[in-house]
C-alpha positions as CSV (number, residue, x, y, z in Angstrom):
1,X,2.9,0.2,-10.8
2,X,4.1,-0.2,-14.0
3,X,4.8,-3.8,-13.7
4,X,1.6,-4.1,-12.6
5,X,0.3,-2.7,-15.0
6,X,-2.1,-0.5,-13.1
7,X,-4.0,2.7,-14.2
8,X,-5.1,5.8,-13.2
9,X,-4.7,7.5,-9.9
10,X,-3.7,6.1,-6.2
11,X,-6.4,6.2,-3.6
12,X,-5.3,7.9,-0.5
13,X,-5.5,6.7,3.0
14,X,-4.3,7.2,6.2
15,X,-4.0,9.8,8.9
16,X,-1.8,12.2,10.4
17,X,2.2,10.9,8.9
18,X,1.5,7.5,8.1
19,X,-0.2,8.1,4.6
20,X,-1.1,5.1,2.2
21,X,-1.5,4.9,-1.6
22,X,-3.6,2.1,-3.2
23,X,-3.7,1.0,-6.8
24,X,-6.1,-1.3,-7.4
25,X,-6.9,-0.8,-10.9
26,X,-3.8,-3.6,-12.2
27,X,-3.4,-6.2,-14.2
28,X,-4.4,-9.6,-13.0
29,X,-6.5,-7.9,-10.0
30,X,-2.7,-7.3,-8.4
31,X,-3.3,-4.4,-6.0
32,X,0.1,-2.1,-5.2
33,X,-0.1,-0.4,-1.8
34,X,2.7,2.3,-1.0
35,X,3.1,3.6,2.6
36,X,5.2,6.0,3.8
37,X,5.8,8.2,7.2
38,X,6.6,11.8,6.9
39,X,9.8,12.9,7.8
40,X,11.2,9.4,8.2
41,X,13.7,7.5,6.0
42,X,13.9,4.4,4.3
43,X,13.3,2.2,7.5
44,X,10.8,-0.8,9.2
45,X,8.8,1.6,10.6
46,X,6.5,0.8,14.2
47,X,3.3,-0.8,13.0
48,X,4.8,-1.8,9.8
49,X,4.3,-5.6,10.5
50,X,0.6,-5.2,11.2
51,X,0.1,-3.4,7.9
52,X,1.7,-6.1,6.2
53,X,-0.2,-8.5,7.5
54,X,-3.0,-6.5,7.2
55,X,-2.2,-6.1,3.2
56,X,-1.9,-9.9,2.5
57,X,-4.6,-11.4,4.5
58,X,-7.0,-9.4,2.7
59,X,-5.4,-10.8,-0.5
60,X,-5.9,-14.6,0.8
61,X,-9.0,-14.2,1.9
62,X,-10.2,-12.0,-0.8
C-alpha cells in the first residue's frame, strides 16, 4: 500500500475464510486488493482466477 500510496483503513469483504481487504483510497485512483484464506498457505487458491478476473475487469471497465 505504500507504493501506492494509499490511506487510511482497508474495507473488509468476504465471507466465511476467504476474506478480502480493499484500499481504494491510492494514488493515481490505484486500488490494492489483499485476499487471503484462513488456515491456508501461500498458494493459488480454488476461485482465485475468477477473483482476478473479477479485480481487473472492473478496473478496464471502470
Amino acid at each position: 500500500m505504500t507504493l501506492d500510496g494509499c490511506t487510511g483503513n482497508p474495507i473488509p469483504g468476504g465471507s466465511g475464510v476467504h476474506k478480502t481487504s480493499t484500499w481504494n483510497t491510492c494514488r493515481n485512483k490505484a486500488v490494492v486488493k489483499l485476499d487471503t484464506i484462513e488456515g491456508e498457505g501461500h498458494s493459488w487458491f480454488a476461485d482465485a482466477t475468477s477473483s482476478s478476473w473479477q479485480f481487473f475487469s472492473a478496473i478496464v471497465s471502470g
